[in-house]
LUMLOFI-994236 format. One record per residue (C-alpha): residue in one letter; residue number from 1; x, y, z. Coordinates in steps of 0.25 Angstrom, whole numbers, plus 5000, padded with zeros to 4 digits. Layout:
BEGIN
REC   zake   selo      X      Y      Z
REC      A    NUM      X      Y      Z
...
***
This chain:
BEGIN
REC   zake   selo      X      Y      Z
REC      X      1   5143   5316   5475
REC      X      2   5153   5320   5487
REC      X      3   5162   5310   5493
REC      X      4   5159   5307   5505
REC      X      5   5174   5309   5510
REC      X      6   5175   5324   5510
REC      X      7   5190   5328   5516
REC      X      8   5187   5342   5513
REC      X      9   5176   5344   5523
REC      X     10   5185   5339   5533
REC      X     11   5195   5351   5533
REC      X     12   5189   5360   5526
REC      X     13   5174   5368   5530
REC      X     14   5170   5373   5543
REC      X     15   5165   5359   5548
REC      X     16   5178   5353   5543
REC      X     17   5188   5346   5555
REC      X     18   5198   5356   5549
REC      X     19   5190   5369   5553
REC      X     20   5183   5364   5566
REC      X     21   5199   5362   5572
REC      X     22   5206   5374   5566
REC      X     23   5194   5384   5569
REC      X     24   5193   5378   5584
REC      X     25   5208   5378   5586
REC      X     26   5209   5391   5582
REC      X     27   5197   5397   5590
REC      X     28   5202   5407   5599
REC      X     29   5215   5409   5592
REC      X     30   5220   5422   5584
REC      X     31   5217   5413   5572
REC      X     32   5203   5409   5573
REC      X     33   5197   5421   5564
REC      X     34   5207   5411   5554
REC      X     35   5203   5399   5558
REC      X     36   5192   5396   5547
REC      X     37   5205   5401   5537
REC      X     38   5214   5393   5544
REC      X     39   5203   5378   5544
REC      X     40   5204   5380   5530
REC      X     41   5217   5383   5526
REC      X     42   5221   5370   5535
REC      X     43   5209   5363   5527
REC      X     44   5212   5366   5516
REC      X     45   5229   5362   5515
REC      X     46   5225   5350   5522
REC      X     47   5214   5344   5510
REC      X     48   5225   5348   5500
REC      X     49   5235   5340   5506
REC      X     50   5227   5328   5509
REC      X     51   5220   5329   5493
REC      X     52   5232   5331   5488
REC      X     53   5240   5320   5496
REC      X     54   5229   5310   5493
REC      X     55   5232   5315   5479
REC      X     56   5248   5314   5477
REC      X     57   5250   5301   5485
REC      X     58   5237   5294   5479
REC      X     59   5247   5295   5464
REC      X     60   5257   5286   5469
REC      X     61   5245   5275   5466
REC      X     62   5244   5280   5451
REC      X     63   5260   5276   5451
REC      X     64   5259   5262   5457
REC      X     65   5246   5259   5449
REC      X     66   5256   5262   5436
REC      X     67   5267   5254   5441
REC      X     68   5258   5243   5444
REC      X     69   5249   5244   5431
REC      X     70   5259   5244   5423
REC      X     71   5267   5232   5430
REC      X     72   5254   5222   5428
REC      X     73   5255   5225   5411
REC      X     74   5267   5221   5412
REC      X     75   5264   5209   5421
REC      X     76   5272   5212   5433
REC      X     77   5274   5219   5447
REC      X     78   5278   5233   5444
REC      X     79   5284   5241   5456
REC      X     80   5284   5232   5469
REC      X     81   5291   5238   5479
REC      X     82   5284   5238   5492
REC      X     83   5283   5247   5504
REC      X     84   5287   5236   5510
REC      X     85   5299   5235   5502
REC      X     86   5303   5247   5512
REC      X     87   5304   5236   5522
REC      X     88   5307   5222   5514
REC      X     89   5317   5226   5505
REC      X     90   5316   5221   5492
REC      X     91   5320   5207   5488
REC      X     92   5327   5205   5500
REC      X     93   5334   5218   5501
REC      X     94   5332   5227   5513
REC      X     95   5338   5238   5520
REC      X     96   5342   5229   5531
REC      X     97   5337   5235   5546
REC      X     98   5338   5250   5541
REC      X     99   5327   5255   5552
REC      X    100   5341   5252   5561
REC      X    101   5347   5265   5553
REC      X    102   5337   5274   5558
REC      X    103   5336   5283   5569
REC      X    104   5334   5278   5583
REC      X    105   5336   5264   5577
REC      X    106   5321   5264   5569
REC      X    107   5317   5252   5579
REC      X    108   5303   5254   5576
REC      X    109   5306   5256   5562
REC      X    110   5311   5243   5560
REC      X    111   5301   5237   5566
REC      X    112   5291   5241   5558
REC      X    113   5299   5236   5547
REC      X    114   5300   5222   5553
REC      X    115   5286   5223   5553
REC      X    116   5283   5227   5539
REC      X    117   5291   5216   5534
REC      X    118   5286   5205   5542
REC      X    119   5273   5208   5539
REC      X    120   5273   5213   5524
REC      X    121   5287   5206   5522
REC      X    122   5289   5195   5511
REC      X    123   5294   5185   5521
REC      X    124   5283   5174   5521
REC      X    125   5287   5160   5526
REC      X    126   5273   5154   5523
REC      X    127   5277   5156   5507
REC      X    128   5292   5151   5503
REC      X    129   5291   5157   5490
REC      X    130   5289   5171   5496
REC      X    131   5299   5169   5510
REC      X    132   5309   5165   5499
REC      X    133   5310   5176   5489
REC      X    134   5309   5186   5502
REC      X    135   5308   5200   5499
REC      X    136   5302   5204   5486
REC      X    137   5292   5214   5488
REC      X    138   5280   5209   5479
REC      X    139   5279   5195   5489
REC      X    140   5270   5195   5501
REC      X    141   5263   5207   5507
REC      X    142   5265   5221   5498
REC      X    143   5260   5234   5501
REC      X    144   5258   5242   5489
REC      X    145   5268   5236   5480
REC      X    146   5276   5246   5471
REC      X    147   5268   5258   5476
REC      X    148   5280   5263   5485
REC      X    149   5290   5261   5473
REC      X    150   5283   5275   5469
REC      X    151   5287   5281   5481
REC      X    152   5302   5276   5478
REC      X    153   5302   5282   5465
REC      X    154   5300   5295   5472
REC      X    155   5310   5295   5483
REC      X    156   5322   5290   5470
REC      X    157   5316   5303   5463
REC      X    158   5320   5311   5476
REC      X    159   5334   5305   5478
REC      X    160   5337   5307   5464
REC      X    161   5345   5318   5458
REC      X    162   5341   5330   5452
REC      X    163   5350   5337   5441
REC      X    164   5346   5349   5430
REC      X    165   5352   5347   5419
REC      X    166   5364   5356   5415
REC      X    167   5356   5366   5403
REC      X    168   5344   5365   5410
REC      X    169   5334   5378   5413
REC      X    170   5336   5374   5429
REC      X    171   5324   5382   5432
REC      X    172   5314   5378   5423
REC      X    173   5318   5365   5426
REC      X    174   5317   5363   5440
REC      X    175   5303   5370   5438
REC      X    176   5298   5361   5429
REC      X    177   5296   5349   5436
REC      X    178   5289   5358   5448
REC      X    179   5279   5365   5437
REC      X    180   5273   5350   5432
REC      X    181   5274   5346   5446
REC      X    182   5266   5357   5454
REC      X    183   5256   5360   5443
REC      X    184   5254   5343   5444
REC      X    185   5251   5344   5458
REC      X    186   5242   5355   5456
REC      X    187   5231   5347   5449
REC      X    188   5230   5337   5463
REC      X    189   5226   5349   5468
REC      X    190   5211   5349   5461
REC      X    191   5210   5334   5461
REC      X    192   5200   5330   5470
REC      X    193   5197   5315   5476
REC      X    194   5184   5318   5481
REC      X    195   5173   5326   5483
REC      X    196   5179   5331   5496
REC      X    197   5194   5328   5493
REC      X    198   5199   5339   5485
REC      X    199   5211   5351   5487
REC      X    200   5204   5362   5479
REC      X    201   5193   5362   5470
REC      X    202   5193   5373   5460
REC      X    203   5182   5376   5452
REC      X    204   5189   5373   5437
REC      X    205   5198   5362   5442
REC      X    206   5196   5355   5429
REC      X    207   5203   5368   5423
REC      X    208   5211   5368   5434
REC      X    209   5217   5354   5432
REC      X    210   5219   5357   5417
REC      X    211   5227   5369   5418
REC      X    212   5238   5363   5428
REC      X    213   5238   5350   5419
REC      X    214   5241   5363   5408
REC      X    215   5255   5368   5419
REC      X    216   5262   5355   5417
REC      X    217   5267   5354   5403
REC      X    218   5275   5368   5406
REC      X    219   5282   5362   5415
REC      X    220   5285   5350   5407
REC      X    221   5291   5358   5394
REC      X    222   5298   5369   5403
REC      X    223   5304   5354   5410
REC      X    224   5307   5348   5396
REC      X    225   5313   5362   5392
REC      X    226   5322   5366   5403
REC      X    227   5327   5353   5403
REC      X    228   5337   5355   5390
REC      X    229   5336   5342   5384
REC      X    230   5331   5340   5373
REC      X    231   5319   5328   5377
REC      X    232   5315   5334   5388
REC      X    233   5312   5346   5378
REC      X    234   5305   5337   5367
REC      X    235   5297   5331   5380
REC      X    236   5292   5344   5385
REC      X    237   5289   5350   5371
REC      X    238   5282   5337   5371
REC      X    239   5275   5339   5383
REC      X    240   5270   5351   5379
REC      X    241   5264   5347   5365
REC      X    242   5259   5336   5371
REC      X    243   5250   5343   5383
REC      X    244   5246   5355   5375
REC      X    245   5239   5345   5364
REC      X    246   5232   5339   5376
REC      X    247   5229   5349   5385
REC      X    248   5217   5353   5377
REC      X    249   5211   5342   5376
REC      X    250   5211   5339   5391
REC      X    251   5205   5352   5393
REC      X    252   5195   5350   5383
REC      X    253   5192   5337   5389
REC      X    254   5190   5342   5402
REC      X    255   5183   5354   5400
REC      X    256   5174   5342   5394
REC      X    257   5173   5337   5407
REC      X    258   5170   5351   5411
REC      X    259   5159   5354   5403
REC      X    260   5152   5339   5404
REC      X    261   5154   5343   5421
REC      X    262   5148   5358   5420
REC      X    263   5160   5360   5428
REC      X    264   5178   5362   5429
REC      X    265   5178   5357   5443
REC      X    266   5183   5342   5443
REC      X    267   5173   5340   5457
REC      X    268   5161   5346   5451
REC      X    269   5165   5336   5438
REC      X    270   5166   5324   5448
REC      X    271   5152   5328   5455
REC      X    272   5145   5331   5440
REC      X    273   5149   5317   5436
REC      X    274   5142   5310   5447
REC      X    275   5130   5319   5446
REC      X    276   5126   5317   5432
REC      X    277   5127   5301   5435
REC      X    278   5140   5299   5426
REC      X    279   5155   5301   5424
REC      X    280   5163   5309   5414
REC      X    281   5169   5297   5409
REC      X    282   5155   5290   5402
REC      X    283   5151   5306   5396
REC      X    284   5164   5310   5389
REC      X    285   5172   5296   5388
REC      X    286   5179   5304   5377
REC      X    287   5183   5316   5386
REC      X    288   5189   5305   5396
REC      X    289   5197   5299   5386
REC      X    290   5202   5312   5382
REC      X    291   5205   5315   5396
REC      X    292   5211   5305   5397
REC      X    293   5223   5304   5385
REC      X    294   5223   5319   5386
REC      X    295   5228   5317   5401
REC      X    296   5239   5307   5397
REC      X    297   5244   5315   5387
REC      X    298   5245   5325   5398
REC      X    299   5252   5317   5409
REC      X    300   5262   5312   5395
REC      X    301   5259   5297   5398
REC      X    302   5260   5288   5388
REC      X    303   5256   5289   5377
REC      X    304   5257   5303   5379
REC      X    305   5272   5305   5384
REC      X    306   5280   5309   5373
REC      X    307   5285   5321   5383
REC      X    308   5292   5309   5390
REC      X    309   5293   5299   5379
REC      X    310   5306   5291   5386
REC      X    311   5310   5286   5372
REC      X    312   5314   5298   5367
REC      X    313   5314   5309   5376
REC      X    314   5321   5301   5388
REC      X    315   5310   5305   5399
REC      X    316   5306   5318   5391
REC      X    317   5305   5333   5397
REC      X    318   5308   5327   5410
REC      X    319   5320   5319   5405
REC      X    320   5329   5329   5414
REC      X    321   5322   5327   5427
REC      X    322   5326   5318   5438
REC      X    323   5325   5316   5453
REC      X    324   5313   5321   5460
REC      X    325   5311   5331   5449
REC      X    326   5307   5318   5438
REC      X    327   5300   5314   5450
REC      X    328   5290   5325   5451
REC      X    329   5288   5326   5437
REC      X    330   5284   5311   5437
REC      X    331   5275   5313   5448
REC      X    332   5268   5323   5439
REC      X    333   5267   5315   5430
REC      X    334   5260   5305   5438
REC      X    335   5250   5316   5445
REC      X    336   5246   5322   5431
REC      X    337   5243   5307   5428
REC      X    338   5236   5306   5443
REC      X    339   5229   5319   5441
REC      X    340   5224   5315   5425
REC      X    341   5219   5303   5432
REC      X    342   5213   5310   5443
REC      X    343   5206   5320   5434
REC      X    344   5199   5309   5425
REC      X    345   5193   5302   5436
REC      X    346   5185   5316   5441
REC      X    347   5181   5319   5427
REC      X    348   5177   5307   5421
REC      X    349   5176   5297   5431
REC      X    350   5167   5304   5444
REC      X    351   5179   5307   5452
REC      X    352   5176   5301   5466
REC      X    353   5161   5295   5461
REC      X    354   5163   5281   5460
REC      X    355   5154   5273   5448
REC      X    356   5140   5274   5450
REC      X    357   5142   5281   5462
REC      X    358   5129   5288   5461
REC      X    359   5121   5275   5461
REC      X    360   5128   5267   5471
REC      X    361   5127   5277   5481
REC      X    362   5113   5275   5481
REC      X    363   5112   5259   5486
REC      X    364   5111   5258   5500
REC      X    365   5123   5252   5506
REC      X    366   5131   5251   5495
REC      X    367   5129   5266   5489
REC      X    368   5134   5271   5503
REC      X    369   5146   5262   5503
REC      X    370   5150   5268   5489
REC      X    371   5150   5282   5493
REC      X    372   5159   5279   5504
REC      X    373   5170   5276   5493
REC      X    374   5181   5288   5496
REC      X    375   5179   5297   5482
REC      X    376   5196   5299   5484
REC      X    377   5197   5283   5480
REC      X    378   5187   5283   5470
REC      X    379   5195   5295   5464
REC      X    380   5208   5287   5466
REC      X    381   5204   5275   5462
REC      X    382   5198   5281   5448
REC      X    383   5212   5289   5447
REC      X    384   5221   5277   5449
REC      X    385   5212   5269   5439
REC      X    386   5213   5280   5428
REC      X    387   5227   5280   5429
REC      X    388   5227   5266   5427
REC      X    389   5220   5263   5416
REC      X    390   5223   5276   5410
REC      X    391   5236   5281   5410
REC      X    392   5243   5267   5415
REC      X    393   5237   5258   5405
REC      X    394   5240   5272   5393
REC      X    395   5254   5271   5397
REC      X    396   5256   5257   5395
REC      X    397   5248   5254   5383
REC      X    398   5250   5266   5375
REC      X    399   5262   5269   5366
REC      X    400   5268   5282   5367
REC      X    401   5264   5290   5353
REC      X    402   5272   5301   5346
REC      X    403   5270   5316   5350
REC      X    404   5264   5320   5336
REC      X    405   5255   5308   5338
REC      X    406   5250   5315   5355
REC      X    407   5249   5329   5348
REC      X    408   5241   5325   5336
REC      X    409   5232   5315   5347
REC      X    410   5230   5327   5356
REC      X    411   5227   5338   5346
REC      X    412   5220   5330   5335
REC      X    413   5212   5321   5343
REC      X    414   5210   5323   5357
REC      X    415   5208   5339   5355
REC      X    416   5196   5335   5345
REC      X    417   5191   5325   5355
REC      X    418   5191   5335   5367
REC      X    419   5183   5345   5358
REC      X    420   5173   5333   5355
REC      X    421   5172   5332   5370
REC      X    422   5169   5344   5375
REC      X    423   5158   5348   5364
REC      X    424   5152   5332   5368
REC      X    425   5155   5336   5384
REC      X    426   5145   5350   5380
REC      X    427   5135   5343   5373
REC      X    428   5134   5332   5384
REC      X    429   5133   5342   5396
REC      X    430   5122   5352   5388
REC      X    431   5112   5341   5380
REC      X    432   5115   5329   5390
REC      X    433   5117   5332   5403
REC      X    434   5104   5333   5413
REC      X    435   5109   5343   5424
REC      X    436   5095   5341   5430
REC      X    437   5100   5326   5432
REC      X    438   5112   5330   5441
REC      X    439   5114   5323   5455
REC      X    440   5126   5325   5462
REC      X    441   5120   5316   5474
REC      X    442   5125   5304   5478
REC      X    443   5117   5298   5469
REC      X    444   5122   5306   5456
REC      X    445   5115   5311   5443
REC      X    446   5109   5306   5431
REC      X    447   5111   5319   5420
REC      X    448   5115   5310   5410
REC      X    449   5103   5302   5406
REC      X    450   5098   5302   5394
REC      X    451   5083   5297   5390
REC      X    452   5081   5292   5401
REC      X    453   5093   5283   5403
REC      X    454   5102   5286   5414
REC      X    455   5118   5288   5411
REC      X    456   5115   5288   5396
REC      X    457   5122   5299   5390
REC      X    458   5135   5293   5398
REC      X    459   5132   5280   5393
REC      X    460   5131   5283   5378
REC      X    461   5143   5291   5378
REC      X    462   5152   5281   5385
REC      X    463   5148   5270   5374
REC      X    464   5149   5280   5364
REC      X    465   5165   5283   5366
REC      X    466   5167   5271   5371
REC      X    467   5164   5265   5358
REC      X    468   5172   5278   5349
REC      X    469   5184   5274   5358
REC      X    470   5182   5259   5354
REC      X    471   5181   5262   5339
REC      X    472   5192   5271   5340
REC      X    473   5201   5263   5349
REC      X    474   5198   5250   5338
REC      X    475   5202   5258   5326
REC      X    476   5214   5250   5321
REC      X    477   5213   5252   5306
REC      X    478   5227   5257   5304
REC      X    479   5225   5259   5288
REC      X    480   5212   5268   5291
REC      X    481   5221   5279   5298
REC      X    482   5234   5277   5296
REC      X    483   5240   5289   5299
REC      X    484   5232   5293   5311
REC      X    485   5241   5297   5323
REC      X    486   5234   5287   5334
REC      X    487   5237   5275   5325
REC      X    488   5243   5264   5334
REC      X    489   5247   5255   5322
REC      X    490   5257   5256   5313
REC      X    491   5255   5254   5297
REC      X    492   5264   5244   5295
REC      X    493   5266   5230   5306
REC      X    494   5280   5230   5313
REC      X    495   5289   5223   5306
REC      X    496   5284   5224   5293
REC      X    497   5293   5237   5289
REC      X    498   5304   5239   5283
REC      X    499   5312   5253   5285
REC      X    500   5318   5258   5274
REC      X    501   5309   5247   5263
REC      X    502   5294   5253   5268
***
């Protein structure tokens, strides 16, 4: 099912706006044999910009989601400064009248700022508690609280110094940082928001996106080696061990997706899903999970970030880094994260379909006012809450386990588990699936009934791993296994040892 907001028909095609203007502007002009050319070259470089826009800016949401989620477990704030601490100050300090210091005397500029603080102020006679404590920016009207801190950051990354170290390989040093950085921003360029809402659409994008996730770790050992130092070193070797063991899984799991699909193109994924009648997620609930802790490993987030373990490797193979240069790679970082997120939601989760889309849609009234939903919300609203019950609520529940403990997890079991999913991904697609059953109108599908029930095989399935992962996540006989690697429990209770007596 298409979404009914379809940028791309608006600048690109004869009957788009774009065409229609060039093509008459150019009539009668040396260039109207080129105008066709021309309409879409124009087109084309403006839907990139806009997706990829809506894209990069949309991450600064994943930031202030982390920094709140986090805040609310440890029952406070987190980051509050304001946009309009811009023109209240904070806690009653201010720049004074600045807008006098610039050019022309900035009368309108202060204006404005009188304004702004008069009407989203902290000033409030009407309640003595808040006139009194004045300016503190989490009292009276706020305007995204805390968001703008991220833009801060960036601008104390810019100001600050960059330095190579003495015995450093310059070179291979300054290149690193760009390597992870441009092969990062690469993958926004196959992710789509909508039907219509997309910069490119190769036709193995799911290929595509696996083998730029695969660039990265280069640049993170050459970054780790060239910087002579001996942690950024162990942090890239690290690295390097670490994504390799979990590299094949991931691929695995997606060529899962793949096979389930009859397709490597992430759009014809997102279409199959509504037109059988069910998400990815409720067929392979164990290929979601493995997409899932194979992509945290990926992104080294904890309980996976041993290439950066602070404890012992100060900040790992990017100890040597500062200024803008720690900036960018911690902005890759975060759009690996983004991009990981962004990838389970088309695969498992029906891209811009919401639930029950395909029912819905059919009641009057209420079905057409379902559809009108953008499909670029419903993408970023799934993205954003993937993130945060994912890889927030990871970060800050988990332990950080050893290296040994990763390798062994991601070549012993996750690589068995992927095979296991493929072969059930096979078996599902050539005994189970009802091609004849596919719909890919509004309405959607129903190809995985089963005896007459409708939405059986997805049903089964879910309840069937839902209750493996229950038995295996309640399995806390600690004598049965004592020496199994995933063991959270040690042998013998804290306090209860005594070194050199034991």
């Amino acid at each position: 099912m298409d979404d009914i907001y379809d940028l791309r028909s608006i600048f690109l095609g004869k009957d788009s706006l774009v065409y229609s203007l060039i093509t008459g502007g150019l009539e009668g002009t040396p260039l109207e044999e080129s105008s066709g050319d021309l309409a879409f070259l124009a087109g084309t470089f403006a839907v990139v910009n806009i997706v990829f826009l809506m894209l990069f800016f949309s991450q600064f949401a994943i930031l202030w989601i982390e920094r709140k989620a986090v805040a609310r477990m440890n029952d406070r704030r987190g980051a509050t400064t304001a946009l309009r601490s811009l023109w209240v100050g904070e806690n009653g300090v201010t720049a004074g009248e600045w807008w006098k210091m610039l050019p022309f005397g900035g009368g309108i500029v202060g204006a404005i700022n009188k304004f702004l603080n008069k009407k989203f102020g902290n000033r409030d006679e009407k309640f003595a508690t808040v006139d009194r404590v004045n300016n503190r920016s989490w009292m009276g009207y706020s305007i995204l609280p805390g968001f703008f801190q991220n833009v801060a950051d960036g601008m104390k990354f810019l100001l600050k110094e960059h330095m190579v170290p003495r015995r450093a390989d310059k070179l291979i040093f300054e290149v690193s940082p760009f390597l992870i950085v441009s092969s990062t921003l690469l993958i926004l360029g196959i992710i789509p928001l909508s039907s219509g809402i997309y910069a490119t659409n190769p036709d193995l994008s799911i290929l595509y996106a696996i083998a730029i996730f695969g660039i990265a770790p280069i640049g993170v050992f050459f970054a780790g080696w060239s910087s002579n130092n001996k942690y950024t070193l162990i942090g890239g070797i690290r690295s390097a061990a670490q994504l390799t063991a979990y590299e094949i899984p991931l691929l695995l799991t997606l060529l899962s997706v793949a096979i389930l699909s009859g397709t490597f193109n992430i759009i014809e994924s997102i279409h199959f899903q509504h037109a059988a009648g069910s998400w990815n997620l409720f067929l392979m609930p164990l290929g979601a999970v493995l997409f899932l802790v194979t992509m945290i490993a990926e992104v080294e987030r904890v309980p996976f970030d041993m290439p950066e373990a602070e404890a012992e490797l100060v900040e790992g193979w990017w100890t040597e880094y500062g200024g803008m240069r720690f900036g960018m790679l911690f902005m890759a970082e975060y759009i690996r994260t983004y991009a990981a997120c962004f990838l389970f939601t088309h695969f498992f989760l029906g891209g811009w379909h919401l639930p029950f889309q395909g029912t819905i849609s059919q009641i009057p009234v209420l079905g057409d006012a379902y559809v009108l939903i953008p499909g670029a919300i419903v993408v970023l609203l799934k993205t954003w809450l993937v993130f945060l019950v994912v890889f927030v609520w990871a970060r800050f529940s988990l332990a950080r386990i050893r290296t040994d403990q990763i390798l062994e997890f991601g070549w012993r079991m996750l690589l068995p588990l992927s095979v296991v999913q493929v072969v059930l991904s096979a078996i599902y697609r050539l005994y189970f699936f009802q091609p004849e059953n596919l719909n890919y109108a509004d309405e959607g599908g129903n190809a995985w009934d089963a005896f007459g029930i409708p939405m059986l095989i997805p049903i089964v399935t879910t309840l069937f791993w839902v209750g493996v992962f229950y038995v295996l996540l309640n399995d806390e006989d600690k004598d049965a296994a004592p020496d199994r690697m995933y063991h959270v429990y040690t042998l013998q209770p804290a306090g209860t040892h005594t070194p050199g007596k034991d």
